[in-house]
C-alpha positions as CSV (number, residue, x, y, z in Angstrom):
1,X,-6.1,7.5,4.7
2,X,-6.7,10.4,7.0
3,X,-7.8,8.7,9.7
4,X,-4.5,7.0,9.9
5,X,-2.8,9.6,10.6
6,X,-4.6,10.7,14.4
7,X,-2.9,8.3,16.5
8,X,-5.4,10.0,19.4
9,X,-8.3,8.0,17.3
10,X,-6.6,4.4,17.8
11,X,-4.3,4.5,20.8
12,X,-6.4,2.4,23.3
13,X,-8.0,-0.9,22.9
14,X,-11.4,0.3,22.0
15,X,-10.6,3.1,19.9
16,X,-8.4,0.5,18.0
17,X,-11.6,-1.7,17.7
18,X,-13.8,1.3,16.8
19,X,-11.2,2.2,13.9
20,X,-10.8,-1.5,12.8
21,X,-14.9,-1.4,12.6
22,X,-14.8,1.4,10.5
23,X,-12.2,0.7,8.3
24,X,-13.8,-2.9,7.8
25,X,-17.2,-0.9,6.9
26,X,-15.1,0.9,3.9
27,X,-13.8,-2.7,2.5
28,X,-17.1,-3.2,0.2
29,X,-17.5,0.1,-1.0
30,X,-13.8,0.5,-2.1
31,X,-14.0,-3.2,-3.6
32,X,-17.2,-2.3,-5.5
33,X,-15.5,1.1,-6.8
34,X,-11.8,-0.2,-7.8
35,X,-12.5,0.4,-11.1
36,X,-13.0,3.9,-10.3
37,X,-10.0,4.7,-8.4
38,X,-6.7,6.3,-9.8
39,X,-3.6,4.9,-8.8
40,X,-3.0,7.4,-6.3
41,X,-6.9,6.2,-5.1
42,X,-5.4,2.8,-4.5
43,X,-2.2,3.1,-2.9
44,X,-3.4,5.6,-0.2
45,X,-6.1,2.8,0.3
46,X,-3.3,0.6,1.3
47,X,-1.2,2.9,3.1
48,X,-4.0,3.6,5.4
49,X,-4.8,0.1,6.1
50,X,-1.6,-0.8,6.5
51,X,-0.9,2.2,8.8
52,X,-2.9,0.8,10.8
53,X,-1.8,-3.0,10.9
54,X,-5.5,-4.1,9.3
55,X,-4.9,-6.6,6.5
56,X,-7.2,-7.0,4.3
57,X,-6.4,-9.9,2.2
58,X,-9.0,-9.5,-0.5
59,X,-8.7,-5.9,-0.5
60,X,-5.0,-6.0,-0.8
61,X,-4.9,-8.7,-4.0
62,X,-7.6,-6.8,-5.8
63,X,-5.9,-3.8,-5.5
64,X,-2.2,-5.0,-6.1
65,X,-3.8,-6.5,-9.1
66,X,-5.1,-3.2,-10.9
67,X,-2.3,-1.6,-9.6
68,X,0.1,-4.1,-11.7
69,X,-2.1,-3.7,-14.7
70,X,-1.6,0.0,-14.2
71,X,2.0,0.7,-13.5
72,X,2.8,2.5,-16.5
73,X,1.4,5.2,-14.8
74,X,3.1,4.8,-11.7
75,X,5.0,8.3,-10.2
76,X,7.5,7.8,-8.4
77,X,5.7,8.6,-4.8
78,X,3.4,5.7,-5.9
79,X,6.0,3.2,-6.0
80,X,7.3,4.4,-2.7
81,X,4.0,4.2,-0.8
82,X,2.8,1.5,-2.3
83,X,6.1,-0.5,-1.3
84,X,6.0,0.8,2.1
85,X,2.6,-0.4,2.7
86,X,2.7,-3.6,1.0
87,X,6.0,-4.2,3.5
88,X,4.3,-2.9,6.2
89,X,1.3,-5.3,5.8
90,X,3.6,-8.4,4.6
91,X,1.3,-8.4,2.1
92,X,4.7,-10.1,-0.1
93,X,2.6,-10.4,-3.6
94,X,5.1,-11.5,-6.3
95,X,3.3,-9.6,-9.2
96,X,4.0,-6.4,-7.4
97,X,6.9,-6.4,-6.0
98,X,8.5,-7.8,-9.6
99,X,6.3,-4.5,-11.3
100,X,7.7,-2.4,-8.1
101,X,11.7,-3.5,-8.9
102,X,10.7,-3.2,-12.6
103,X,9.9,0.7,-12.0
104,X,13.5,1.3,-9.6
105,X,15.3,1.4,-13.0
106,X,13.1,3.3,-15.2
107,X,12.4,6.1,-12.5
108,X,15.6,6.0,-10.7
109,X,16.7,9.6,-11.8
110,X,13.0,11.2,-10.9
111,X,12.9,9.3,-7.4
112,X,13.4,11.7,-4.1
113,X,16.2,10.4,-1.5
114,X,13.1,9.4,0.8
115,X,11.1,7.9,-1.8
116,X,13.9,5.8,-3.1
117,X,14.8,4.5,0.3
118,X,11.2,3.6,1.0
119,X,11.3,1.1,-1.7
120,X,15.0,-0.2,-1.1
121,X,13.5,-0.8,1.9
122,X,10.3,-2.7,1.2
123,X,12.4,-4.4,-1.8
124,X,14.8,-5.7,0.9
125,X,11.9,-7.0,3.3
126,X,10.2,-8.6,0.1
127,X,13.8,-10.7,-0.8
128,X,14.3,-11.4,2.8
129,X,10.7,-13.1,3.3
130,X,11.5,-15.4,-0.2
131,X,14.3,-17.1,1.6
């Protein structure tokens, strides 16, 4: 997730194939670990990839599946960065974005302005693509 965030590390067409290289070398340890991870584990997993325009298919559906088996532990910046980077990636899984407008409700009072507006956002993007 951190290297996402230095543009300087994937602005030019190598750098963006060094970081793509990279990022694919993490895809079978996280897979092999999943089980491991926390929630928070998993959707700055995606954020990052997504960040960074890499989709991972596998990685992705693995993960969106734990992370619909555990959304009862969801906090509300979870459901806002996991939307945002499932939207970002067009990865449009219907499991989790049913569990993501299944949280809106229940959290709705708890979510910040930007969090809340982050999944509107991805929510919108989700009905627009299942047209």
């Amino acid at each position: 997730h951190a290297l996402a965030k230095f543009p300087a590390l994937h602005t030019s067409a190598s750098e963006r194939r060094m970081m793509r290289l990279a990022f694919a070398a993490f895809v079978p340890e996280v897979r092999r670990k999943l089980e491991d991870f926390t929630v928070q584990n998993m959707v700055n997993t995606l954020h990052a990839f997504s960040q960074l325009g890499l989709r991972e298919v596998v990685l992705f559906k693995e993960c969106t599946d734990r992370l619909v088996t555990l959304r009862s532990s969801w906090k509300t910046q979870d459901v806002a960065n996991l939307a945002s980077a499932l939207a970002r990636a067009n990865h449009f899984d219907d499991s989790a974005f049913r569990a993501l407008a299944e949280a809106v409700p229940k959290k709705l009072f708890d979510f910040r302005l930007d969090e809340l507006i982050s999944v509107l956002n991805a929510l919108a993007h989700y009905a627009r693509q299942s047209h």
